[in-house]
C-alpha positions in Angstrom: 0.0 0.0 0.0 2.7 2.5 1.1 4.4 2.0 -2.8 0.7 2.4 -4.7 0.7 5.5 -2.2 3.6 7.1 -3.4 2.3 7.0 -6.7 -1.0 9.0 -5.8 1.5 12.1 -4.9 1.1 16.2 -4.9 3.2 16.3 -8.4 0.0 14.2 -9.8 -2.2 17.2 -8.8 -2.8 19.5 -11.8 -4.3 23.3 -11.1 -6.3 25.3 -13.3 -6.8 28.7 -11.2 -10.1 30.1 -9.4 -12.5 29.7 -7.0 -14.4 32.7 -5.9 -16.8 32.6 -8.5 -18.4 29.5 -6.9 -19.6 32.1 -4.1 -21.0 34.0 -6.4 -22.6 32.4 -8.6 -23.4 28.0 -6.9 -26.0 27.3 -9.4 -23.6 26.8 -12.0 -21.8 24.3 -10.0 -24.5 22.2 -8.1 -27.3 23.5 -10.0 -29.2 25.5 -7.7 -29.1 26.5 -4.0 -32.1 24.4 -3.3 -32.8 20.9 -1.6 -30.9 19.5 -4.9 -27.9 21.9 -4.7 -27.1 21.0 -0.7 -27.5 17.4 -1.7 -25.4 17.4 -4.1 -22.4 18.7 -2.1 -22.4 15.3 -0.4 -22.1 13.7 -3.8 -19.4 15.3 -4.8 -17.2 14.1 -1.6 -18.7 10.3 -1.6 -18.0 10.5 -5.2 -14.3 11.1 -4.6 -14.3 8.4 -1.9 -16.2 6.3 -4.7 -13.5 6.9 -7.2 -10.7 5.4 -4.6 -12.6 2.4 -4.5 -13.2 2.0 -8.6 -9.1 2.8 -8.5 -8.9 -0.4 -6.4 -8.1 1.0 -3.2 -11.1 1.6 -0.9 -13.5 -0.7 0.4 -15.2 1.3 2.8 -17.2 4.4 2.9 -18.7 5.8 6.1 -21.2 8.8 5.8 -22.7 10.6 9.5 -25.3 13.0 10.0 -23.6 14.5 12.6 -25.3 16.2 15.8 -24.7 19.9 15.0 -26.3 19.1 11.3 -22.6 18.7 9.5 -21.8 16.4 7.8 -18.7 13.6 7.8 -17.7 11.2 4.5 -14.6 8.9 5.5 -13.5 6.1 3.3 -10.0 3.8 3.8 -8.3 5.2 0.4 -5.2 6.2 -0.1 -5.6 9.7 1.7 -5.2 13.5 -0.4 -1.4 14.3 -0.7 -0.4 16.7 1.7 3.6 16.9 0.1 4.1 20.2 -1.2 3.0 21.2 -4.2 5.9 22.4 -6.4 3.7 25.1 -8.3 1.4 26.5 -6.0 4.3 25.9 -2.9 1.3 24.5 -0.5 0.7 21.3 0.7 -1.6 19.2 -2.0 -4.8 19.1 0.3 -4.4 22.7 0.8 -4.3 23.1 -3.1 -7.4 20.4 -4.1 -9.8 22.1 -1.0 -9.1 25.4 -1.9 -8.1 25.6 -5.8 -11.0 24.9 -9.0 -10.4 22.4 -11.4 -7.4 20.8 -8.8 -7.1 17.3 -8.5 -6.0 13.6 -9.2 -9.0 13.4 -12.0 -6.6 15.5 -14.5 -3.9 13.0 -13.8 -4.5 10.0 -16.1 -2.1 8.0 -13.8 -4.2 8.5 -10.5 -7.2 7.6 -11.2 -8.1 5.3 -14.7 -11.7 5.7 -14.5 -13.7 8.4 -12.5 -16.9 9.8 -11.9 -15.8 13.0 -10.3 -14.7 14.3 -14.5 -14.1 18.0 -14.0 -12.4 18.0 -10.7 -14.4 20.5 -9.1 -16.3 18.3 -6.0 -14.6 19.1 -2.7 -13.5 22.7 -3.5 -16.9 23.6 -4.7 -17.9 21.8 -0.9 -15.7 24.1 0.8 -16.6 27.4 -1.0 -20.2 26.5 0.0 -19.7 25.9 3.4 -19.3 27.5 6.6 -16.5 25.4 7.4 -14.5 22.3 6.6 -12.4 20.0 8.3 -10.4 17.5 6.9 -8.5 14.6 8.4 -5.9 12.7 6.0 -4.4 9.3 7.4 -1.4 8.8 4.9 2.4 7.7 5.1 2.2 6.8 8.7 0.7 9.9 10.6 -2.6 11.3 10.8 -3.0 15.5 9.5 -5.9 18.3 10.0 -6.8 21.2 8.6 -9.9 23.7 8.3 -11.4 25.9 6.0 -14.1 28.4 6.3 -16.0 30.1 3.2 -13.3 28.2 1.2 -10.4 30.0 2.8 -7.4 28.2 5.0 -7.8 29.5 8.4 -5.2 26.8 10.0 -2.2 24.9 8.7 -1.6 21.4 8.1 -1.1 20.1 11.1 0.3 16.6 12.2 -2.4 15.3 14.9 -1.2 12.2 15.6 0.3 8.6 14.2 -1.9 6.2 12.1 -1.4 2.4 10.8 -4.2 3.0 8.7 -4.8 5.5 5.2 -7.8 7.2 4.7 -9.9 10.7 4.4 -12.4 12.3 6.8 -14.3 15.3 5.5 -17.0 17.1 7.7 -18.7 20.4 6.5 -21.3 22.8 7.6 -23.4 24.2 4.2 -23.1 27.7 4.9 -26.5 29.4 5.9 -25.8 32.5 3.5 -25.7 30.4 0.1 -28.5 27.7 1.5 -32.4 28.4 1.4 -32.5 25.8 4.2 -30.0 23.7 5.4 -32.4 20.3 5.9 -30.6 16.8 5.5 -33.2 14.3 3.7 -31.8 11.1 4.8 -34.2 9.1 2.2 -32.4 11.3 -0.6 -28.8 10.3 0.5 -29.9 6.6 1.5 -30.9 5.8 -2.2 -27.7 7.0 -3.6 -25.7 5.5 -1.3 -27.6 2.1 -1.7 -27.3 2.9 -5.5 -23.4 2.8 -5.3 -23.5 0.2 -3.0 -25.5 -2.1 -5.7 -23.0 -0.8 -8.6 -19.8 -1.6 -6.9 -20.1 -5.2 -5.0 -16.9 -4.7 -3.2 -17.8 -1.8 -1.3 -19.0 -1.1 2.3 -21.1 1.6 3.0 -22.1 2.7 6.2 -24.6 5.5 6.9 -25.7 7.4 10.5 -28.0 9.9 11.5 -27.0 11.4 14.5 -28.8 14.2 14.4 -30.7 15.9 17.9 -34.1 13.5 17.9 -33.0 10.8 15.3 -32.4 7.3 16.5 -29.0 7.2 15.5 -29.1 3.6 13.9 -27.0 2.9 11.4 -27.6 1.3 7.5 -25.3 -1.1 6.3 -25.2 -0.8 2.1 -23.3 -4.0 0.8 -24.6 -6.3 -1.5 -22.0 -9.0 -2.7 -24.4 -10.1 -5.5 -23.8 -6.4 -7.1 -26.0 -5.8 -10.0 -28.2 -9.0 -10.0 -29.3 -8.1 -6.3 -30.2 -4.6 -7.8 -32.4 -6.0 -10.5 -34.1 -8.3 -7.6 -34.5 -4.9 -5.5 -36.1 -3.1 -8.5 -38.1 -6.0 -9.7 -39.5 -7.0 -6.2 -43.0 -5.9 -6.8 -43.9 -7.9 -9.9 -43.9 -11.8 -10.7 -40.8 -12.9 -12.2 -40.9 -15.2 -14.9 -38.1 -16.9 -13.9 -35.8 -16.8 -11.0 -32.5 -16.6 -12.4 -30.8 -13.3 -12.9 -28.7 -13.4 -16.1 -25.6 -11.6 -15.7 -22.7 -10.8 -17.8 -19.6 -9.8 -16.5 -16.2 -8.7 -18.4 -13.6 -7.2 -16.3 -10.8 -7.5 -18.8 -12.1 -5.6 -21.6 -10.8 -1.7 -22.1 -14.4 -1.0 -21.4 -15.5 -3.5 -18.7 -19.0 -4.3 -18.7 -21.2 -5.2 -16.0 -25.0 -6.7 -17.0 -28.0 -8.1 -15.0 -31.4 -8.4 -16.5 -34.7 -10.6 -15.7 -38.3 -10.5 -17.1 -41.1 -10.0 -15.3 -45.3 -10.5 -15.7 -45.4 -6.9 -16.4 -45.5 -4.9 -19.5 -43.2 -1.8 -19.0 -39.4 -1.8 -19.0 -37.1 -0.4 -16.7 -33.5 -0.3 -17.9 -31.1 1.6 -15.5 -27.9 2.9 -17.3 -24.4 3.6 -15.3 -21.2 5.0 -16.5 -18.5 5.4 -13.9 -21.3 5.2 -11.2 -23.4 8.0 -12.9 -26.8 7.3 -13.5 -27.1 8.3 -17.6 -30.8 9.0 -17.7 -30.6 9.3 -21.0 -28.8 6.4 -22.1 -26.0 7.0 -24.7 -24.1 4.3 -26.9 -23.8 1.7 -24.1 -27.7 1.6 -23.9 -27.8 1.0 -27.6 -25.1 -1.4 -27.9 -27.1 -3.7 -25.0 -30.8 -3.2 -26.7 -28.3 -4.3 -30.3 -27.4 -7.1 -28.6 -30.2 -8.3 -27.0 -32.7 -8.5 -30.1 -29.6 -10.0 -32.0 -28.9 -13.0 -29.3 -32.7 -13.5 -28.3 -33.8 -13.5 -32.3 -30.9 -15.7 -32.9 -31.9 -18.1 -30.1 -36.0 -17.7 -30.9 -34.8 -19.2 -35.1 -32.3 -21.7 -33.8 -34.6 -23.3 -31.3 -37.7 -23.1 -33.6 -39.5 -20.9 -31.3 -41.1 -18.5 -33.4 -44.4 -20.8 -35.2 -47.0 -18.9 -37.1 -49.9 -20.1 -39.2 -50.4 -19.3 -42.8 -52.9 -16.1 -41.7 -50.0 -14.6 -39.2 -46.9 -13.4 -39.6 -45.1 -12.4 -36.3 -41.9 -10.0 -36.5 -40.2 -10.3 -33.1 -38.6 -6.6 -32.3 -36.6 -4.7 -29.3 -39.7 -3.8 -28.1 -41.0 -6.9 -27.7 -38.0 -8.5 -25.8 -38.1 -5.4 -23.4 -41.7 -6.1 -22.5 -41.5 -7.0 -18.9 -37.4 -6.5 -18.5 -35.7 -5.1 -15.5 -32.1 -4.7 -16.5 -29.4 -2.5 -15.0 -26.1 -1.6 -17.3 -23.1 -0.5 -16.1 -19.6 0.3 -17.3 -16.4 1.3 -17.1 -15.2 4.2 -19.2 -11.4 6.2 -19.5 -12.4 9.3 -21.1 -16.1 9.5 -21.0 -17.5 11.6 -23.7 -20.9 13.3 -22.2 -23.5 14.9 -24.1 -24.2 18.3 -22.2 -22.4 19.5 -19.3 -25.3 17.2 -17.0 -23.8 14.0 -17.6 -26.9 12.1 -18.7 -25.7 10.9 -22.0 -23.1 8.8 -23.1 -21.0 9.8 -26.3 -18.3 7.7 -26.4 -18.8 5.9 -30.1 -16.3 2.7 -29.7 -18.5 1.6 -26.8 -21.2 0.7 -27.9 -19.8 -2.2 -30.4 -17.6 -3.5 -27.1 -21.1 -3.8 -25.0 -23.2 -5.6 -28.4 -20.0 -7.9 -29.0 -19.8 -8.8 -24.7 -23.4 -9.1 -24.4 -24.3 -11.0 -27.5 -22.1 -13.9 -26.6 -23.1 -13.8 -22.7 -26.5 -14.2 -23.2 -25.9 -16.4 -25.8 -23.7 -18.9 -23.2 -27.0 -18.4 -20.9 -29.8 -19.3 -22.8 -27.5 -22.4 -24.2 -27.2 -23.6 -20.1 -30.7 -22.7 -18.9 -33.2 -23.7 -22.2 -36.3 -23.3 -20.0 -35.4 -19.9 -19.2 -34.9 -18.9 -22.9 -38.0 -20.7 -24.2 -40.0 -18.5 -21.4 -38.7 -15.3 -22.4 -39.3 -15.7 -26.3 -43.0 -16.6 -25.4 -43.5 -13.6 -23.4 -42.5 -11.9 -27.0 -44.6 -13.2 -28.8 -47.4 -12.0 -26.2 -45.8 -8.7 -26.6 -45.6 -8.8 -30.8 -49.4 -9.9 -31.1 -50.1 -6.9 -28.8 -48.2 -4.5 -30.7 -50.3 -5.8 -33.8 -53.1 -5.5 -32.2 -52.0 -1.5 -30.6 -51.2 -0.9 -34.5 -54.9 -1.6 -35.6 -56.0 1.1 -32.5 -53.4 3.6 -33.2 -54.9 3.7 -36.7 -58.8 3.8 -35.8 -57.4 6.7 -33.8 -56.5 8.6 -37.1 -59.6 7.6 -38.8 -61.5 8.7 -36.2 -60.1 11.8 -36.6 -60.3 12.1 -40.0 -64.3 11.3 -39.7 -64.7 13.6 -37.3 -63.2 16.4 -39.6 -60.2 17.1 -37.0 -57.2 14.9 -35.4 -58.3 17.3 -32.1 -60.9 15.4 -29.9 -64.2 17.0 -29.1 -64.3 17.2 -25.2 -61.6 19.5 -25.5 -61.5 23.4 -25.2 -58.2 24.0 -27.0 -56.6 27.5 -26.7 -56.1 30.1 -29.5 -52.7 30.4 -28.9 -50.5 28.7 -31.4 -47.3 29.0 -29.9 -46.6 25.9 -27.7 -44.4 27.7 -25.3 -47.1 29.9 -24.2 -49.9 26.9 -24.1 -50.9 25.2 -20.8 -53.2 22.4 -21.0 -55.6 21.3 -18.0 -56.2 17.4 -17.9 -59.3 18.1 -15.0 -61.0 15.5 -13.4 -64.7 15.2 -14.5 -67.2 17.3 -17.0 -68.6 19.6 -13.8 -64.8 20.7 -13.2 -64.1 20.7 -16.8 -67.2 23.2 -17.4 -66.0 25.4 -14.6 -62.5 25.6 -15.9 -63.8 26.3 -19.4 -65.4 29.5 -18.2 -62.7 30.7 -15.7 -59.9 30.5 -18.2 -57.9 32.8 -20.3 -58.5 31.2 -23.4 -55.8 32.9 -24.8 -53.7 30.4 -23.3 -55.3 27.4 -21.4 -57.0 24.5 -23.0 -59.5 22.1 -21.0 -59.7 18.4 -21.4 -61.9 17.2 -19.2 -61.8 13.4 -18.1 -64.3 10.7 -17.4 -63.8 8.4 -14.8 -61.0 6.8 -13.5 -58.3 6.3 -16.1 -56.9 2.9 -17.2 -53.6 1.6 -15.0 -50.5 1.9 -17.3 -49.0 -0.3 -14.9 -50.5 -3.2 -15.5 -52.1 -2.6 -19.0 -50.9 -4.0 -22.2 -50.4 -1.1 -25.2 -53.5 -2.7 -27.4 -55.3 -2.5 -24.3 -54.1 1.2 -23.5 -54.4 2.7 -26.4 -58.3 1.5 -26.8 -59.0 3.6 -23.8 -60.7 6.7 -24.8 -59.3 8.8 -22.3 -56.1 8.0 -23.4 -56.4 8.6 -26.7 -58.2 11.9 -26.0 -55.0 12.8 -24.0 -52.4 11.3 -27.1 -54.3 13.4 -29.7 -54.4 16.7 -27.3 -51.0 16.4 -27.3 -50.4 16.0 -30.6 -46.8 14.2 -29.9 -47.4 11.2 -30.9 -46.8 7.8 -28.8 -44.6 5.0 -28.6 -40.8 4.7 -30.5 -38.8 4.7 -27.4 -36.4 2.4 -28.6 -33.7 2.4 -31.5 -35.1 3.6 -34.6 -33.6 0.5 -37.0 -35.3 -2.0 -34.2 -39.1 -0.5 -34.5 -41.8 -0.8 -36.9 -42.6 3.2 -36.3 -46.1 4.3 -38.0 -45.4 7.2 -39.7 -46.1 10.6 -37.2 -47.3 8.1 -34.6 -44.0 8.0 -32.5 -43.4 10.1 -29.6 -41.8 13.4 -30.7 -41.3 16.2 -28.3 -40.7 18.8 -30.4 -44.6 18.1 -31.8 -46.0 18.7 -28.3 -48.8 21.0 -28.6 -48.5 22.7 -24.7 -45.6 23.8 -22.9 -47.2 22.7 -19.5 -49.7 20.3 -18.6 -51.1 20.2 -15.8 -53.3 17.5 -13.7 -56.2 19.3 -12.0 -57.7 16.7 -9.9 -60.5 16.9 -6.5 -58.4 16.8 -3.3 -59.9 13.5 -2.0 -59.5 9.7 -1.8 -60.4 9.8 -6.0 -59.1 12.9 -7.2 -55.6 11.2 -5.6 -55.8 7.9 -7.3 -57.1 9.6 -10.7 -54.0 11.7 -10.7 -51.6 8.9 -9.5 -53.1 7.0 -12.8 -52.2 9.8 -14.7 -49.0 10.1 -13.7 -48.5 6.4 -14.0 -49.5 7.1 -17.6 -47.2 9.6 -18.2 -44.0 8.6 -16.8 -44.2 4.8 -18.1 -45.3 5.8 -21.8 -43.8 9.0 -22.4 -41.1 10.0 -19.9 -39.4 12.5 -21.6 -42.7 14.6 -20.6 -41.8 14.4 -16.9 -37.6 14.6 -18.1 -38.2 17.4 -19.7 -40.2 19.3 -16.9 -43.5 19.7 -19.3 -45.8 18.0 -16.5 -47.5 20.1 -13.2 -49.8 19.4 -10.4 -52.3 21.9 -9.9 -53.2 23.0 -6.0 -56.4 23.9 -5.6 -57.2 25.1 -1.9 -58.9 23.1 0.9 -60.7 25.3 2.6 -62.2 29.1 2.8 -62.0 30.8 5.8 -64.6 33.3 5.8 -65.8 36.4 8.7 -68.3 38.5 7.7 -67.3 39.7 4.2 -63.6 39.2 4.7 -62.5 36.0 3.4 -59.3 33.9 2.5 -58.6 30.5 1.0 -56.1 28.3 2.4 -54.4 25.5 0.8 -53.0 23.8 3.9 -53.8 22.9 7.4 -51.5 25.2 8.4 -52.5 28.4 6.5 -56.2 27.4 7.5 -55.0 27.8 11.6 -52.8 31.0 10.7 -55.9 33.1 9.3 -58.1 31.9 11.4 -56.1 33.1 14.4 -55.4 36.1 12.7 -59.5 37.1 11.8 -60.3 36.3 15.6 -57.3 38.0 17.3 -58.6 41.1 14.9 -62.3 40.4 15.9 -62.6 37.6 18.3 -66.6 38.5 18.6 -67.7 37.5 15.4 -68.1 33.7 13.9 -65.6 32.3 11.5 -67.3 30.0 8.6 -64.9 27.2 7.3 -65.9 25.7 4.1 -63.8 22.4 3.3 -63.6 21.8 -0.8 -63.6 18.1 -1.7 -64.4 18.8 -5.3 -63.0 20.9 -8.3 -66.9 21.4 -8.5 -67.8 23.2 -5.1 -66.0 26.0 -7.0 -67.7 28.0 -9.5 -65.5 29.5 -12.9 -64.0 33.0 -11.1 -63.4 31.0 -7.9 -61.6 28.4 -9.3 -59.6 30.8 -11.7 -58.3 32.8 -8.7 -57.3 30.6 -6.6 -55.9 27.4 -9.0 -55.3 28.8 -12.6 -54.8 32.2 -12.5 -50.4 32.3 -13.1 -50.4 35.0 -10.8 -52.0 33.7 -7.6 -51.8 29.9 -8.6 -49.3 27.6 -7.2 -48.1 24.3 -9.4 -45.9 21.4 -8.2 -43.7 20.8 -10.9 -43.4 16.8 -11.3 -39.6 15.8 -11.1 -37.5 12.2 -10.8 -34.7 12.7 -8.0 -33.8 8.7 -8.6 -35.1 7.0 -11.9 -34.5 3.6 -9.7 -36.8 4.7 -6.6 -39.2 6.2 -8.7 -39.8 3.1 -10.9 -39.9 0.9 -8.0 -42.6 3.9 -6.7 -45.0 3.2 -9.5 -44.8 -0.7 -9.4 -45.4 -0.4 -5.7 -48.4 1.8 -6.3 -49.7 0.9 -9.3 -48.5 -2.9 -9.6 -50.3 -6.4 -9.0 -48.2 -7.0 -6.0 -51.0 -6.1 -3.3 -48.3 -7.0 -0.2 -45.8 -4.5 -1.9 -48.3 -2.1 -1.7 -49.8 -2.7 1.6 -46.2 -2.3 3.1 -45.8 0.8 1.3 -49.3 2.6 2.9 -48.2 1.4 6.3 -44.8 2.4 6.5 -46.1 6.1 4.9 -49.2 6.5 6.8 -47.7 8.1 10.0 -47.4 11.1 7.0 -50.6 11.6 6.3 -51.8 14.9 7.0 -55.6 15.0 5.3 -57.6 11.6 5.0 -61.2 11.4 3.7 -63.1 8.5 4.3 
């Protein structure tokens, strides 16, 4: 260790110059100063701790919530450098806390592969935080030194001796950059299980030891890596066979880690890693595994005589139809990542995706030779899946000629805007024809369409496409839209109906937004919507096109004053405040349960008016836990969802019955 040390040394510690400008202006380096932002700053040093252990020298990470709300991330790495730097003439940690754009990840000797790219993690932490404190365990002795607002305010000092290597760094988020400084243990529990699952060597240890937590401790280590990560994600649906296939290459100059297993269901859910960074939107690795698993399946379905038709049907087996029902989680190993955008959600990198197609071709290929039941099982389920898509291709085309019948491709229930210009549009999806008529009256129809929606909406989770797409409400919605539906896949793999694939740039509406009753049914109506949305066209909700509307609960009302209030909360606060002003006259509470209690000017003012209005926008913090969300919610697994209710009802606030 004390040789491989050596190597990791200040002269490996590159600068590029600046740091003040992360004061000024932290959005550009976390993204905002928001509950995302301060989360991210613990990324960025677990990362580093990450990239010790992908580097092959670190497996353990420990991560406290500590009493006085800072935080700590120690891992048993090599430890920073704290030799002199020759350039800068300070010690090395001194230079990476304090310096932009310093550190090992410019050195290709340090680190091979990295997630931490540009190098900007714990200085960014610093500048951000009221103070820092970091503790290096390196070449025998044990060194501190603290920072505050990103300036040194001690030297490296030697604390003690130390048989053992490592980092500790604990910061404070400083109050002046931060909105709120509010640790979400559920948000840094996912990504630590996340990293957990991605490298199978690892240890991760989390604490909350915060004034009024319990101060237990989670464990994150799961030896079966990736094929215990598909088993997490998949554990609300019926597999259809036990057996994760896996396919593991270490050896290759892009190693390639693979587990994947079909399920019951009729949605995929394909996670994508590079480095340890969730690439929402896929990239050449994705493609390269979809490539390669139509290939080896097909291949396997005409060897094995699996595919028999009669004379009347011919049956085309596709990529879509072998991800009907698939869990898979991808991840690799990359030098020089090339990323699309400075977010890191695409993968460039051209030579990759032939390495993944030729790796996974031949490992499934070697599974489905060893386990024959499994393979016959999976091509069946395809064939399900093509006769379906046959059957969704008839609907999708009575759609059209429906539309051309009816002298428009708009549907009739809906009150579309005059507006032309889709970044001014906003359409309403609202919960029954009483609402629908009130919104249609309140609006600016300059702006705002209505499309008012009958009944409860089919479940996306558990619906085939034919089935989906014969719904009326969702083809009302699809039309509205005007974007099209379907085509997530790779072009050359789908049979695509011409303008029928989904095409963002088609979208009709800027925002839409789900304007549902606040009760039991107005909930599950816009759960199904949701569901909808995020499992048939994502890049909706990705693209931040989809809002909640928040009508208010209650109006408080004395004498000719009155107020709405859209919480429990703001009901208490103005009803105190109308009886501590007059504490002789009677305050009238009306509770809404319905859109429909409200007439058009009431329902304008207080939920669709842009300047009095409030709308959630609908986000995905973790593509995994949000997946897993939906089948928990929305799936057949009635235990799955059962635990869910019961470990969430202690947050309930409001509860009709």
């Amino acid at each position: 260790m004390s040789n491989q040390s050596k190597e990791y040394s200040a002269e490996k510690i590159s600068v590029l110059k600046g740091l003040e400008a992360v004061r000024k202006r932290p959005a550009m380096y976390i993204g905002d100063v928001g509950k995302r932002g301060l989360h991210h700053l613990i990324s960025e040093i677990v990362d580093n701790s990450v990239d010790e252990a992908l580097a092959g020298f670190c497996d353990e990470i420990k991560v406290v919530f500590n009493k006085d709300n800072s935080v700590s991330v120690e891992d048993n790495g090599r430890g920073i450098p704290v030799d002199i730097h020759k350039e800068e003439k300070k010690p090395a940690l001194e230079v990476v806390m304090t310096v932009l754009h310093a550190g090992g990840k410019f050195d290709k000797g340090s680190y091979k592969v990295s997630g931490g790219l540009h190098g900007v993690g714990v200085s960014v932490v610093n500048a951000l935080s009221s103070w820092l404190e970091a503790e290096i365990k390196r070449d025998g002795k044990k060194y501190h030194q603290r920072y505050e607002k990103g300036d040194t305010v001690s030297k490296l000092k030697t604390i003690g001796e130390s048989r053992s290597t490592g980092s500790r760094i604990t910061f404070l988020p400083d109050p002046e950059i931060f909105n709120n400084i509010e640790w979400d243990y559920e948000i840094i529990a996912e990504r630590l299980r996340e990293l957990a699952y991605l490298n199978k060597k690892l240890k991760i240890s989390f604490l909350d030891d915060r004034e009024g937590r319990s101060g237990e401790e989670k464990i994150f280590r799961y030896k079966g890596g990736l094929s215990d990560y598909v088993k997490f994600l998949d554990s609300s649906n019926s597999a259809i066979h036990d057996k994760v296939i896996t396919v593991i290459k270490e050896d290759s100059d892009v190693p390639v880690d693979v587990a994947l297993r079909y399920n019951d269901g009729f949605n995929e859910n394909i996670l994508t890693f590079v480095n340890n960074i969730n690439t929402i939107e896929g990239g050449t690795h994705l493609s390269g595994f979809r490539s390669a698993l139509t290939r080896s399946l097909n291949s396997y379905a005409i060897k094995n005589k699996l595919v028999k038709t009669n004379k009347n049907e011919k049956i085309t087996l596709s990529g879509e139809d072998f991800r009907e029902g698939l869990t898979a989680v991808i991840s690799v190993k990359v030098a020089e990542p090339q990323f699309e955008g400075q977010t890191k959600t695409k993968l460039g990198n051209g030579d990759v995706k032939g390495i993944v197609d030729a790796i996974l071709y031949e490992g499934i290929q070697e599974f489905l030779e060893q386990n024959p039941s499994i393979g016959k099982r999976i091509i069946e389920k395809a064939l399900l899946s093509a006769r379906s898509r046959a059957a969704a291709k008839k609907a999708r085309e009575l759609i059209r000629r429906k539309s051309a019948l009816e002298g428009g491709s708009l549907p009739g229930k809906l009150a579309d805007c005059s507006s032309k210009d889709p970044e001014m549009c906003e359409l309403f999806l609202v919960e029954g024809d009483s609402a629908g008529g009130s919104a249609k009256q309140g609006r600016d129809r300059t702006f705002q369409a209505i499309l008012p929606l009958r009944g409860k909406v089919i479940n996306a989770e558990k619906a085939r496409i034919d089935k989906l797409l014969s719904n009326n409400e969702i083809q009302s919605i699809i039309t509205a839209l005007g974007a099209g539906f379907g085509g997530n896949g790779d072009s050359e793999e789908l049979e695509k109906p011409t303008g029928a694939e989904f095409d963002l740039n088609r979208l009709r509406y800027n925002k839409i937004i789900i304007m549902t009753d606040a009760d039991i049914d107005g909930s599950h109506i816009r759960t199904l919507l949701l569901t909808f949305l995020y499992r048939k066209m994502p890049e909706l909700i990705t693209n931040g096109n989809v809002y909640i509307a928040q009508p208010p609960l209650y109006k408080v009302k004395q004498g000719k004053k009155e107020q709405y209030a859209y919480n429990e909360e703001e009901r208490e606060f103005i009803s105190d405040r109308y009886l501590k002003n007059n504490k002789n006259q009677k305050i009238d509470l009306q509770r809404y349960k319905g859109l429909g209690e409200m007439n058009a000017e009431q329902l304008w003012t207080t939920t669709m008016d842009p300047e009095t209005r409030t709308l959630l926008k609908v986000s995905v913090e973790s593509i995994s836990e949000a997946s897993k969300l939906f089948m928990d919610l929305m799936g057949s697994d009635v235990e799955a969802r059962r635990e869910f209710i019961t470990s969430h009802a202690k947050f309930v606030v409001n509860l009709d019955v």
